[in-house]
Residue, then its C-alpha position, 0 to 999 in steps of 0.5 A: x913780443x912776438x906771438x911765437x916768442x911768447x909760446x916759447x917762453x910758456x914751453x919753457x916755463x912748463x918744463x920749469x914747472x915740470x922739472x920742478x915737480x919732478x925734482x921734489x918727488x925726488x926728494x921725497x922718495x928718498x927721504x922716503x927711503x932714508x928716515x923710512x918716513x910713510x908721508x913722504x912716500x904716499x905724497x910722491x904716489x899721489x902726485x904721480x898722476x900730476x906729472x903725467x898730466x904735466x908731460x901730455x900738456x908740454x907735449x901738446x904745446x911742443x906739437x903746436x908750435x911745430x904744426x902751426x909755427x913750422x921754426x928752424x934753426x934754434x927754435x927748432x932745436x928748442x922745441x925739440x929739446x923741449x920734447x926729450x927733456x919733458x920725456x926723461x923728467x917724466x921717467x925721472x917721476x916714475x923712478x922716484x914712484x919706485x923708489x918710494x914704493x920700494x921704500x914703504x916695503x922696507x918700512x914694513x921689516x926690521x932695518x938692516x945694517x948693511x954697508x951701503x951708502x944709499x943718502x950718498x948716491x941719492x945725493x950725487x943724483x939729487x945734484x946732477x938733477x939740480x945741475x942739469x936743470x941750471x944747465x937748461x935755464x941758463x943755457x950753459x955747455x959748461x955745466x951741461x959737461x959737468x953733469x955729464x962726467x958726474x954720472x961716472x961717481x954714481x954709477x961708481x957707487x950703484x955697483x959698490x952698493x950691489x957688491x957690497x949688498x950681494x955681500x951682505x945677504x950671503x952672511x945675512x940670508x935673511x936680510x935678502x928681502x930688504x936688501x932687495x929693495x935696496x938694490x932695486x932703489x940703487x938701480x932707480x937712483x943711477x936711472x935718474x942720473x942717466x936721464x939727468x944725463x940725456x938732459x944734459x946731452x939736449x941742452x949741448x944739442x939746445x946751445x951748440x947744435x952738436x950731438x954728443x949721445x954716441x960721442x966720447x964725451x957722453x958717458x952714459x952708455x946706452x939708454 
């Protein structure tokens, strides 16, 4: 195997390894969030400062690949892709830290009951991750479209969640704290799945060359 092939495939096994950091602070925070367990919480803080470290590292190897083995075609796209798909994992971490640090705020008051499915959209987001991810690896368009019109359910749900809060704090005011700190976890939630849908959105430029970020397909607005 060529020496450049070799460096391709440590690139990416590092964004495996990255997204595989990024998806378990994921879950963490929102189990964080859901069974108000602390542990999980502080794991995911801890292990912020990892996936930063993880995001300067592929960033390094994308930038000498470009410097010393000057690719085209494919290769190039690879790479390139390489370096979004490292940056949105990376602001997938730093939603999960919100969510967690919003999390251990709420740990300190009373639950409240308000009618909002945040485990459901966790879930959608959680999944899109998951999806977007097999998309990457497996190189597939098919999945990378799926991921992209599923970002439409959790959108869906972050404004159903925040009618129904608003709603909720007007009969409850105060209950207005805590359902703050819900609105804001909601709102980290349908950021991961908008970067999951920028991943998905690299995988279709990865494969087949199209750029979809201002096309119809893409739904996912400005980001």
């Amino acid at each position: 195997m060529r020496h450049f092939e070799k460096e391709l495939n440590l690139l990416r096994q590092s964004l495996l390894e990255m997204s595989g950091m990024v998806e378990a602070a994921i879950h963490g925070s929102v189990l964080s969030l859901t069974a108000r367990d602390a542990t999980q919480a502080e794991e995911v803080l801890r292990n912020e400062a990892r996936i930063n470290q993880m995001q300067i590292r592929i960033d390094d190897q994308a930038a000498q690949l470009l410097a010393l083995e000057q690719p085209v075609a494919r290769d190039l796209r690879l790479i390139m892709s390489a370096i979004k798909i490292n940056n949105d994992l990376e602001r997938m971490g730093d939603q999960a830290v919100n969510i967690a640090q919003r999390a251990q705020r709420l740990m300190k008051e009373a639950p409240v009951g308000a009618p909002v499915d945040i485990p459901e959209m966790a879930e959608l987001a959680q999944k899109m991750v998951r999806r977007t991810l097999d998309a990457f690896v497996h190189q597939d368009p098919a999945i990378a479209r799926e991921v992209i019109h599923s970002d439409d359910a959790v959108d869906e749900l972050r404004r159903i969640a925040y009618r129904e809060l608003l709603k909720y704090m007007k009969e409850n005011p105060q209950s207005i704290d805590q359902c703050v700190s819900l609105m804001f976890a909601a709102h980290s939630l349908e950021r991961i799945a908008d970067h999951a849908t920028n991943i998905a959105e690299d995988v279709l430029f990865l494969v087949q060359g199209i750029d979809v970020r201002h096309h119809a397909e893409s739904t996912s607005g400005n980001r």
